[in-house]
Biopython code that builds the backbone (N, CA, C, O; Angstrom):
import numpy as np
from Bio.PDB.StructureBuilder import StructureBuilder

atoms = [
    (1, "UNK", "N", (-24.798, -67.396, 19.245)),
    (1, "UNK", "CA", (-25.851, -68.095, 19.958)),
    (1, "UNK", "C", (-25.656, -69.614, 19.881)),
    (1, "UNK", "O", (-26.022, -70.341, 20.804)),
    (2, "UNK", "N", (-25.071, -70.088, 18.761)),
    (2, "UNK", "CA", (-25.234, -71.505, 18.804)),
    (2, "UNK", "C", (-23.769, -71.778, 18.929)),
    (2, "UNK", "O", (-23.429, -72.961, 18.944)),
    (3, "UNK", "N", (-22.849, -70.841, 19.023)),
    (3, "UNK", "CA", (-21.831, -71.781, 20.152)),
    (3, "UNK", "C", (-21.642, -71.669, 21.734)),
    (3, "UNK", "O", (-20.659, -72.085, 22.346)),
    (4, "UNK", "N", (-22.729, -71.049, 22.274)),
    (4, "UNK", "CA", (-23.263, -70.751, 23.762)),
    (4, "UNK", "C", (-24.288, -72.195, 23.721)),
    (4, "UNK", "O", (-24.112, -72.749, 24.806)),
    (5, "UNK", "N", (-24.992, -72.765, 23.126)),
    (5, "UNK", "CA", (-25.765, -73.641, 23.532)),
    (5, "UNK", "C", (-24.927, -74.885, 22.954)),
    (5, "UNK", "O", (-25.599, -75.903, 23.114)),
    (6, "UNK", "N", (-23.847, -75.126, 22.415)),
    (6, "UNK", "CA", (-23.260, -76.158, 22.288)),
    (6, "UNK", "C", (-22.037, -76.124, 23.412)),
    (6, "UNK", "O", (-21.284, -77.078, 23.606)),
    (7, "UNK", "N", (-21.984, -75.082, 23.994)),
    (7, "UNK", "CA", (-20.723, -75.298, 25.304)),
    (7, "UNK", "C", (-21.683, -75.881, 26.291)),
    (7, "UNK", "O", (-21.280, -76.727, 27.090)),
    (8, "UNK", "N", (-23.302, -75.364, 26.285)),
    (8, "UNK", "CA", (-23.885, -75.362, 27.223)),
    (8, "UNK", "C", (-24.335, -77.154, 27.492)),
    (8, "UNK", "O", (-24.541, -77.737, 28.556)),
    (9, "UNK", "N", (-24.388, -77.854, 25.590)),
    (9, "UNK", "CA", (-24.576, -79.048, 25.803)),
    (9, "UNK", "C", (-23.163, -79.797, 25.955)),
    (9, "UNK", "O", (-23.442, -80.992, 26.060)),
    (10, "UNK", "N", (-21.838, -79.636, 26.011)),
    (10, "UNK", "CA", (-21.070, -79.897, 26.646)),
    (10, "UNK", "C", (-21.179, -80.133, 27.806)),
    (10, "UNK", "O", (-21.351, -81.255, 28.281)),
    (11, "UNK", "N", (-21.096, -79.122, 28.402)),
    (11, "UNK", "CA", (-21.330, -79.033, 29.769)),
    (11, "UNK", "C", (-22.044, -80.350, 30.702)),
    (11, "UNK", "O", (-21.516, -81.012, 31.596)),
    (12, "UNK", "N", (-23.113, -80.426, 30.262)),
    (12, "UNK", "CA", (-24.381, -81.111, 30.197)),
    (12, "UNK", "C", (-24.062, -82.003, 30.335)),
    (12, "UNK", "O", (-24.324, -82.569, 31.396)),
    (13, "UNK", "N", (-23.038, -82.870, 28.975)),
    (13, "UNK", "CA", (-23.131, -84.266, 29.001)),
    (13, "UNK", "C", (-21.688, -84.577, 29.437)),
    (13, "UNK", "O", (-21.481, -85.727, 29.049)),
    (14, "UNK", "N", (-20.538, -84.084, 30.087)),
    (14, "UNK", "CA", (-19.637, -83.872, 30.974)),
    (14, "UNK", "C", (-19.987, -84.083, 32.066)),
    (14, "UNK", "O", (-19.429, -85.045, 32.593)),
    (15, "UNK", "N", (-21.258, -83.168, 33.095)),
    (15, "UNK", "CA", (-21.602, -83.635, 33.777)),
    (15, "UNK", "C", (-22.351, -84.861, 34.302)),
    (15, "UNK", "O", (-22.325, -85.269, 35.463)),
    (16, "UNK", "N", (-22.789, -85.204, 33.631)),
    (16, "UNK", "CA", (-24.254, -86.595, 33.961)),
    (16, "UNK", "C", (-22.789, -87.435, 32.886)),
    (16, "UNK", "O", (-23.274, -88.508, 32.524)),
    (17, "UNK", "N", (-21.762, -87.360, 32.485)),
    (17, "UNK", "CA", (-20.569, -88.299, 32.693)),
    (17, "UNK", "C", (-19.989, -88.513, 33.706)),
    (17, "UNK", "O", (-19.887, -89.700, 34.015)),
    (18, "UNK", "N", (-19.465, -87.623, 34.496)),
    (18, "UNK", "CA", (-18.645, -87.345, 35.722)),
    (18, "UNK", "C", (-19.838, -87.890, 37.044)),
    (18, "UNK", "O", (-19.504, -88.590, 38.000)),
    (19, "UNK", "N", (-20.841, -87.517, 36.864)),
    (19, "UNK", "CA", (-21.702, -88.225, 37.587)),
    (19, "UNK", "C", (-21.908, -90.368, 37.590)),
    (19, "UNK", "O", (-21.778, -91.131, 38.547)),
    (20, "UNK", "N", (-22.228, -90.667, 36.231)),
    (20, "UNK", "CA", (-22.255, -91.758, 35.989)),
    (20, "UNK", "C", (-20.796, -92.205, 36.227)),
    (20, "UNK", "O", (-20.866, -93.044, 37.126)),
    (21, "UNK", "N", (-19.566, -92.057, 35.873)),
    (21, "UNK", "CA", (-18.500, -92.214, 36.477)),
    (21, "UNK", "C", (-18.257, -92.827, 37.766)),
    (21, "UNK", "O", (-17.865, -93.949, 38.085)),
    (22, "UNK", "N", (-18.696, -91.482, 38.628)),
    (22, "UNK", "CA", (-18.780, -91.155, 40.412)),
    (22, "UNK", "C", (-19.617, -92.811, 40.790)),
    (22, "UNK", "O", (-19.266, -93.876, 41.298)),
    (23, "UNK", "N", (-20.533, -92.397, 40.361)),
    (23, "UNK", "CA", (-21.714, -93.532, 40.265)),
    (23, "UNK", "C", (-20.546, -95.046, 40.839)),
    (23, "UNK", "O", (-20.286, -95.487, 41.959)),
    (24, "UNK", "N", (-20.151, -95.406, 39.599)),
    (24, "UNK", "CA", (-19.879, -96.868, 39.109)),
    (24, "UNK", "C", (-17.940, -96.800, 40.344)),
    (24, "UNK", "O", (-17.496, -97.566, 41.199)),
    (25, "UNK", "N", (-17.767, -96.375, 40.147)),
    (25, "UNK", "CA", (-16.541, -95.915, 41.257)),
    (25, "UNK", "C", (-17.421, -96.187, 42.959)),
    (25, "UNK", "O", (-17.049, -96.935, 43.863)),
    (26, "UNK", "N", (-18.349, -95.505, 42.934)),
    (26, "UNK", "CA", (-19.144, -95.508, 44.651)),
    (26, "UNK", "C", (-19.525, -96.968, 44.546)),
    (26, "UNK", "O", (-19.335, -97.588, 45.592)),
    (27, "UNK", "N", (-19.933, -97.550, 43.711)),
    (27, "UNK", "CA", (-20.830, -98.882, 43.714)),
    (27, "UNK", "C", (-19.304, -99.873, 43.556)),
    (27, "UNK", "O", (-19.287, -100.891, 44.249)),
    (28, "UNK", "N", (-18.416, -99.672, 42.928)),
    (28, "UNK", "CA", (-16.989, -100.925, 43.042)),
    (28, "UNK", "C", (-16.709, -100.286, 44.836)),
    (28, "UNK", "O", (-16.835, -101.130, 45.724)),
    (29, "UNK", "N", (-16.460, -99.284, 45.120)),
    (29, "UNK", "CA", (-15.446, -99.062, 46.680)),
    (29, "UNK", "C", (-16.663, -99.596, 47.365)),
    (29, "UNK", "O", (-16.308, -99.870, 48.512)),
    (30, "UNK", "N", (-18.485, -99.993, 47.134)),
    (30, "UNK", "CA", (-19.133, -100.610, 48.359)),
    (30, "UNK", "C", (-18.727, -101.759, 48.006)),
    (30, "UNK", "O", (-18.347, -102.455, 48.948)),
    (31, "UNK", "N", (-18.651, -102.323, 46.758)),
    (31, "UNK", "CA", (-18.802, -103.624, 46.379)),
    (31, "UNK", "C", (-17.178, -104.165, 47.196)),
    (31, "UNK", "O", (-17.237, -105.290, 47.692)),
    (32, "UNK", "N", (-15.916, -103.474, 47.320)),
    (32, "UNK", "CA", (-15.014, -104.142, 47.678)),
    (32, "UNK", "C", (-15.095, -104.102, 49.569)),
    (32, "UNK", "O", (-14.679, -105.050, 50.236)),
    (33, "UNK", "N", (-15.629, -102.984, 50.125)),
    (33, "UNK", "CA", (-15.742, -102.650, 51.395)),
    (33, "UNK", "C", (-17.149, -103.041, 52.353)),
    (33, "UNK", "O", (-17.496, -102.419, 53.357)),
    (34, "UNK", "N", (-17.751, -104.066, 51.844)),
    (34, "UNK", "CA", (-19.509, -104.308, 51.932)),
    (34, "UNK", "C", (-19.486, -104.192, 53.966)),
    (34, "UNK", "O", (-18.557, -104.655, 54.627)),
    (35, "UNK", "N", (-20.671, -103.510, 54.564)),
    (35, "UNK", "CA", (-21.054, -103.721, 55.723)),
    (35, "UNK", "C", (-20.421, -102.697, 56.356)),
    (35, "UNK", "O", (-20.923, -102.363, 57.429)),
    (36, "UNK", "N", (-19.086, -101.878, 55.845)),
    (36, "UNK", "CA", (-18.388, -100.899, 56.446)),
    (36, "UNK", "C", (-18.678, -99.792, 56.476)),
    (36, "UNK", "O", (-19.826, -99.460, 56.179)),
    (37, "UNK", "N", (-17.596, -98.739, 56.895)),
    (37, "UNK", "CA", (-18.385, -97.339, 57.329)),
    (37, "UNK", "C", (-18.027, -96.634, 56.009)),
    (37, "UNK", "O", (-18.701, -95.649, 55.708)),
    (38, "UNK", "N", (-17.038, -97.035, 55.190)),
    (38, "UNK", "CA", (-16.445, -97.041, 53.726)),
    (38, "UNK", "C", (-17.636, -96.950, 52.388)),
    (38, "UNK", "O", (-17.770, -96.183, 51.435)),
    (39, "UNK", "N", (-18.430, -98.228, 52.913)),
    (39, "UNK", "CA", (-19.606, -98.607, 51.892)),
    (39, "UNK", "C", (-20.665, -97.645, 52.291)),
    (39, "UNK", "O", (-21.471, -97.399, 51.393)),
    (40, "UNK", "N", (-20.901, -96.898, 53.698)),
    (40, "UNK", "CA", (-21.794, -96.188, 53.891)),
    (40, "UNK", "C", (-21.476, -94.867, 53.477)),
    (40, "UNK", "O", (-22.446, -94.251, 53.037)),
    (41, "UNK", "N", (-20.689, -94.422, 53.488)),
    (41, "UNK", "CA", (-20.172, -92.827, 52.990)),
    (41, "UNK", "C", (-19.672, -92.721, 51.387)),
    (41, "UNK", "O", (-19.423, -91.665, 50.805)),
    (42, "UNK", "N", (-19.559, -94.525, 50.626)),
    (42, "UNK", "CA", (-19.281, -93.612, 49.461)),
    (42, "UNK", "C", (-20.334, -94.506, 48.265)),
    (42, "UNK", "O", (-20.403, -94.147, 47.090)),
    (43, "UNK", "N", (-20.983, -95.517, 48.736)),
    (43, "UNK", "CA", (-21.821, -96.386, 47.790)),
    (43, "UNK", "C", (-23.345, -95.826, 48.567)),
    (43, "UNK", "O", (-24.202, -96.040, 47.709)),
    (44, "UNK", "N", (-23.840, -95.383, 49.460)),
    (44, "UNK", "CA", (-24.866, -95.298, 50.055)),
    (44, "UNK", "C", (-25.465, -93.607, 49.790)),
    (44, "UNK", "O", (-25.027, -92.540, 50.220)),
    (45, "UNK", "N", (-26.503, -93.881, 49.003)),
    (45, "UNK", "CA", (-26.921, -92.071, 48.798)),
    (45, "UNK", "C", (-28.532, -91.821, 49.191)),
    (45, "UNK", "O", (-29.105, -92.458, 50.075)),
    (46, "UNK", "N", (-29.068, -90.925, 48.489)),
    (46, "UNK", "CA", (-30.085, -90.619, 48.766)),
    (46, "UNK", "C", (-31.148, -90.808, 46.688)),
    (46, "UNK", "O", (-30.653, -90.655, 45.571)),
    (47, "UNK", "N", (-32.112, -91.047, 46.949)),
    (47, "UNK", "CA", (-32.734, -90.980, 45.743)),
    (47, "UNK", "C", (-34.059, -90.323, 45.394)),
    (47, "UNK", "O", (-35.209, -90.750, 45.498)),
    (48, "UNK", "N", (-33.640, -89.312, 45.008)),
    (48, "UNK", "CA", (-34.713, -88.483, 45.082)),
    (48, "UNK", "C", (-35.530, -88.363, 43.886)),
    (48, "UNK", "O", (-35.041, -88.790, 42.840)),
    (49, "UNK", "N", (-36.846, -87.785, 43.864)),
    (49, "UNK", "CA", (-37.823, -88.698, 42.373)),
    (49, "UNK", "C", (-39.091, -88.769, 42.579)),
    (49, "UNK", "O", (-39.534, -88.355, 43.650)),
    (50, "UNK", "N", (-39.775, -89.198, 41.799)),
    (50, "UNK", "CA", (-41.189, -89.185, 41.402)),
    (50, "UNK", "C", (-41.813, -91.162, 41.588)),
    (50, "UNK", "O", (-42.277, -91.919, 40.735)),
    (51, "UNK", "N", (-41.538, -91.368, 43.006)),
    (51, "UNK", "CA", (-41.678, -92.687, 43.185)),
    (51, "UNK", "C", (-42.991, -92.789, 43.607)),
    (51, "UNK", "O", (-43.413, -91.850, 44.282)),
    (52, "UNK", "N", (-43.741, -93.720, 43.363)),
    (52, "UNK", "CA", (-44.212, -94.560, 41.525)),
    (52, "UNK", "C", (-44.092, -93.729, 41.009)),
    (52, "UNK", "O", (-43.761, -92.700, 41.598)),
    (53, "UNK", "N", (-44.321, -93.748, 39.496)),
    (53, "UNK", "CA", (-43.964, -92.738, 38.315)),
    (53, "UNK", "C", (-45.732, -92.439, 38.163)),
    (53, "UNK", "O", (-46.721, -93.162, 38.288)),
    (54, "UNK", "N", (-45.465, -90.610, 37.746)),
    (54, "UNK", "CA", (-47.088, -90.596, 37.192)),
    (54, "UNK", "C", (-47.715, -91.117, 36.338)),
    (54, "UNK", "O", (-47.226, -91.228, 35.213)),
    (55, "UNK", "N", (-49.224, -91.677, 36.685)),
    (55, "UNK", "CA", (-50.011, -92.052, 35.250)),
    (55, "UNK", "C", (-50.566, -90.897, 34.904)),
    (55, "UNK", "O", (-50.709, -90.001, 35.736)),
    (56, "UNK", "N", (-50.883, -90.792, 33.856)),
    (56, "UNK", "CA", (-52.120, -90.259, 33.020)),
    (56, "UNK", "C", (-52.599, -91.026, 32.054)),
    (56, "UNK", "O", (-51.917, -91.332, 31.076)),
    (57, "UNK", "N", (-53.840, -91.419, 32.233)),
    (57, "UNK", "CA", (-54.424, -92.387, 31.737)),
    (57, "UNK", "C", (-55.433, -91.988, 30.889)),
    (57, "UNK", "O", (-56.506, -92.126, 31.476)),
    (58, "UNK", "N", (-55.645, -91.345, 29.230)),
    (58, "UNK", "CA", (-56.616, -91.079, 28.828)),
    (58, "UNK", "C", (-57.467, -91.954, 27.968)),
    (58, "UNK", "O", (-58.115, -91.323, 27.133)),
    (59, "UNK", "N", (-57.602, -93.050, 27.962)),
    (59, "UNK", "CA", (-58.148, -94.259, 27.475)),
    (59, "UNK", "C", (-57.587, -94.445, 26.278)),
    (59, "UNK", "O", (-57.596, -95.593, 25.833)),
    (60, "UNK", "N", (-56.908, -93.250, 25.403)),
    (60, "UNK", "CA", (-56.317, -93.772, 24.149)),
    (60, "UNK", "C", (-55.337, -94.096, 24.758)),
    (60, "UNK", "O", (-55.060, -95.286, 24.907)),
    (61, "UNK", "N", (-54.789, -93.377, 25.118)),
    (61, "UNK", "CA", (-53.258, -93.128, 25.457)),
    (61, "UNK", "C", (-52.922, -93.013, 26.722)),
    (61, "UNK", "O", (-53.534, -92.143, 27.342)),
    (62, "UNK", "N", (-52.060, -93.685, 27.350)),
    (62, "UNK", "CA", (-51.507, -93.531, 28.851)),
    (62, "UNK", "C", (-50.185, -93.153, 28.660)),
    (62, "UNK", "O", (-49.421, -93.665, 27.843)),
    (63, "UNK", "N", (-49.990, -92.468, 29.240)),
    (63, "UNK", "CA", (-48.726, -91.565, 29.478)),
    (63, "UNK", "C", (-48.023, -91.600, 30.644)),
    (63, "UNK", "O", (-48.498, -90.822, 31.472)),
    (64, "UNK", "N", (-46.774, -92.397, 31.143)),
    (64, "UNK", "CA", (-46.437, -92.165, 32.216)),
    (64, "UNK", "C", (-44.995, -91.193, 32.812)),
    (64, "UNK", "O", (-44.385, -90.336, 32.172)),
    (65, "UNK", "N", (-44.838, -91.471, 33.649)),
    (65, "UNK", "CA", (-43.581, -90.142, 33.803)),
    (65, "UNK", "C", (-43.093, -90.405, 35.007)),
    (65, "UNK", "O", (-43.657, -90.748, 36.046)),
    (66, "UNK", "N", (-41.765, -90.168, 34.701)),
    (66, "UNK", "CA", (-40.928, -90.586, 36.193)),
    (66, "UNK", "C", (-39.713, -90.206, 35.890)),
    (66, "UNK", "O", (-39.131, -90.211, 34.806)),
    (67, "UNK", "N", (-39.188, -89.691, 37.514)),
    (67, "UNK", "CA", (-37.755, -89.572, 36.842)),
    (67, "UNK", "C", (-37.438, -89.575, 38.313)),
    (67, "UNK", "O", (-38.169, -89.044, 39.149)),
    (68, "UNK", "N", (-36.256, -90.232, 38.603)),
    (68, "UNK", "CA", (-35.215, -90.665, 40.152)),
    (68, "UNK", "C", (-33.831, -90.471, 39.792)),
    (68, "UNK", "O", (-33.440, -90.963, 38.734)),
    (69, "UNK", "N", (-32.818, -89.645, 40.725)),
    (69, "UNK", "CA", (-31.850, -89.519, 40.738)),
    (69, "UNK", "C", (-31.415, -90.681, 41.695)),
    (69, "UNK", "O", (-32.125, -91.167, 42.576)),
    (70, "UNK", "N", (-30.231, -91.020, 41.403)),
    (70, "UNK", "CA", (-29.751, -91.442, 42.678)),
    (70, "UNK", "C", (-28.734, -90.815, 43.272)),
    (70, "UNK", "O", (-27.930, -90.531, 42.384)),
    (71, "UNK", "N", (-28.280, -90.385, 44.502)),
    (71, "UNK", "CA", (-27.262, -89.272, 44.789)),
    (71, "UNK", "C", (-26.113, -89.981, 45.657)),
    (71, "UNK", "O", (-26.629, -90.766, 46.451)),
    (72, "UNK", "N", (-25.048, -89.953, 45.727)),
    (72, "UNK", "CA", (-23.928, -90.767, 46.507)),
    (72, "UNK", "C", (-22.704, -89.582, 46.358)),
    (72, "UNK", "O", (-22.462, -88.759, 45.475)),
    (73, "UNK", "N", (-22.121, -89.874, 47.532)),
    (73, "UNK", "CA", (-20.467, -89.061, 47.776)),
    (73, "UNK", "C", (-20.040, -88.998, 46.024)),
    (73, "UNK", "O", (-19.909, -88.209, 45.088)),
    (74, "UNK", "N", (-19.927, -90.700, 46.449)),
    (74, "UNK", "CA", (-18.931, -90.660, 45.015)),
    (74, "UNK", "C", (-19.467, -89.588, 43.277)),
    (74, "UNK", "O", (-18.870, -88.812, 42.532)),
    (75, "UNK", "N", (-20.681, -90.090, 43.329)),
    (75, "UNK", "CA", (-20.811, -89.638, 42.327)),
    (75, "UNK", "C", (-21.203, -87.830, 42.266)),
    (75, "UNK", "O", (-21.191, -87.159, 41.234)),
    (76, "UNK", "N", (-21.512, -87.353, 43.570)),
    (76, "UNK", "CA", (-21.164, -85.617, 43.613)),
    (76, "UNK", "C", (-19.684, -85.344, 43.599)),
    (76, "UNK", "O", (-19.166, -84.348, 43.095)),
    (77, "UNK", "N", (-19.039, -86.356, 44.221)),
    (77, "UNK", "CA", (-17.040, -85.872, 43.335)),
    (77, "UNK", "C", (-16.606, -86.299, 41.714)),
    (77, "UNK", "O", (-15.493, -86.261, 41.190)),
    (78, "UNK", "N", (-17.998, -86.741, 41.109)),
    (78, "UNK", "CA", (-17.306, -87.298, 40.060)),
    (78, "UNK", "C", (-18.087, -86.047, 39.067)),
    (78, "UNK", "O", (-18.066, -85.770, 37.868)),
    (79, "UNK", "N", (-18.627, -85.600, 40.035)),
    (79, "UNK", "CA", (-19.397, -84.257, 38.981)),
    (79, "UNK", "C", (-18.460, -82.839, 39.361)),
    (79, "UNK", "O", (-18.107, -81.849, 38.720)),
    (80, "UNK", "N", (-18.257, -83.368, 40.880)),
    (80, "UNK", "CA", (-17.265, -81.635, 41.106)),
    (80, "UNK", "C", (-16.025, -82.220, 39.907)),
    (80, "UNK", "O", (-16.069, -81.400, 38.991)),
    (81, "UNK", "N", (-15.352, -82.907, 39.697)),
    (81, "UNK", "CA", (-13.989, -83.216, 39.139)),
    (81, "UNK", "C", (-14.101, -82.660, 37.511)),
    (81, "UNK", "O", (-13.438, -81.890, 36.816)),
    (82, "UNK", "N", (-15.330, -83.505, 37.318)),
    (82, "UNK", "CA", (-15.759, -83.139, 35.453)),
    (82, "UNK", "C", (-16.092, -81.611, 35.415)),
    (82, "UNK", "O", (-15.691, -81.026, 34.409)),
    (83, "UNK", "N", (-16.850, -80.773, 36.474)),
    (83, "UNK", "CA", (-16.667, -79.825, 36.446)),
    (83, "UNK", "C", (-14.879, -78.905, 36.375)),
    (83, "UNK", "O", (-14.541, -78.052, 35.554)),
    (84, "UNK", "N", (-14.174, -79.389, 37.355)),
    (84, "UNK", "CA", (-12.993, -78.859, 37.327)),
    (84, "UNK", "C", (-12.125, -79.102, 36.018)),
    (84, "UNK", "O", (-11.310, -78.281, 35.599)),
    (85, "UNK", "N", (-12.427, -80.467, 35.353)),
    (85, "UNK", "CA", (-12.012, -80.481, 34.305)),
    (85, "UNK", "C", (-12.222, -79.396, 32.956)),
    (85, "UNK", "O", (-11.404, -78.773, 32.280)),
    (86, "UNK", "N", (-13.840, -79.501, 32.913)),
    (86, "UNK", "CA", (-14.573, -78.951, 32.425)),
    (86, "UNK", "C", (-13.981, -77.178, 32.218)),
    (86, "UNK", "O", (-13.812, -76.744, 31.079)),
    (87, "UNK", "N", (-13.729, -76.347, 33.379)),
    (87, "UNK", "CA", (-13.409, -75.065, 33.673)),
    (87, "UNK", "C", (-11.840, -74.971, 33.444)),
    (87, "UNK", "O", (-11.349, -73.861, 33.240)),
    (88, "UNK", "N", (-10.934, -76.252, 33.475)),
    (88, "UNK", "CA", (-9.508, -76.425, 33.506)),
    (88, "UNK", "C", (-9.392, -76.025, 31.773)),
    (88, "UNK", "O", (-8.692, -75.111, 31.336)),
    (89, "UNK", "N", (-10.277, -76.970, 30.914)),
    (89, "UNK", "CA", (-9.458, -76.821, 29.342)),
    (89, "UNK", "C", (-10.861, -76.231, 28.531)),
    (89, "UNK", "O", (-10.812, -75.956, 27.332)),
]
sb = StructureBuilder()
sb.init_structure("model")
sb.init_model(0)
sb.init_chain("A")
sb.init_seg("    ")
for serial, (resi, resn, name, xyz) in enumerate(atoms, 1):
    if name == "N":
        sb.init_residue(resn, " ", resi, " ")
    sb.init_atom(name, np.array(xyz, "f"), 0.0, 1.0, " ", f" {name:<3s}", serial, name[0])
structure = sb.get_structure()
């Protein structure tokens, strides 16, 4: 059992690597290609999320909550790759 949930946190932090990766790769190819059709297909995504973040406000305590992805080409190939890596060794 607990070497199924330590492949599983592998996994995990492989991916949201390969993602953050993808990320910073999509944001240098807009940063070198700015205004092009280049910067639109691999720095330009979608962000999906809890925009504003929730309050809960109970006079002691406020609690808020939020969470936004940001989604781009690059960084869904930098998650397929860490995956392929991932399944490779």
């Amino acid at each position: 059992m607990a070497r199924q949930l330590n492949g599983a946190a592998v996994l995990l932090i492989i991916l949201i690597l390969g993602a953050l990766i993808g990320s910073v790769i999509g944001e240098i190819i807009g940063a070198l290609a700015p205004g092009g059709t280049v910067e639109a297909v691999f720095a330009k995504g979608v962000s999906p999320g809890i925009a504003p973040p929730a309050v809960l406000d109970l006079k002691v305590l406020t609690v808020t909550l939020g969470v936004t992805m940001r989604v781009n080409l690059a960084s869904v190939l930098g998650v397929a790759l860490a995956l392929w890596i991932y399944r490779r060794f």
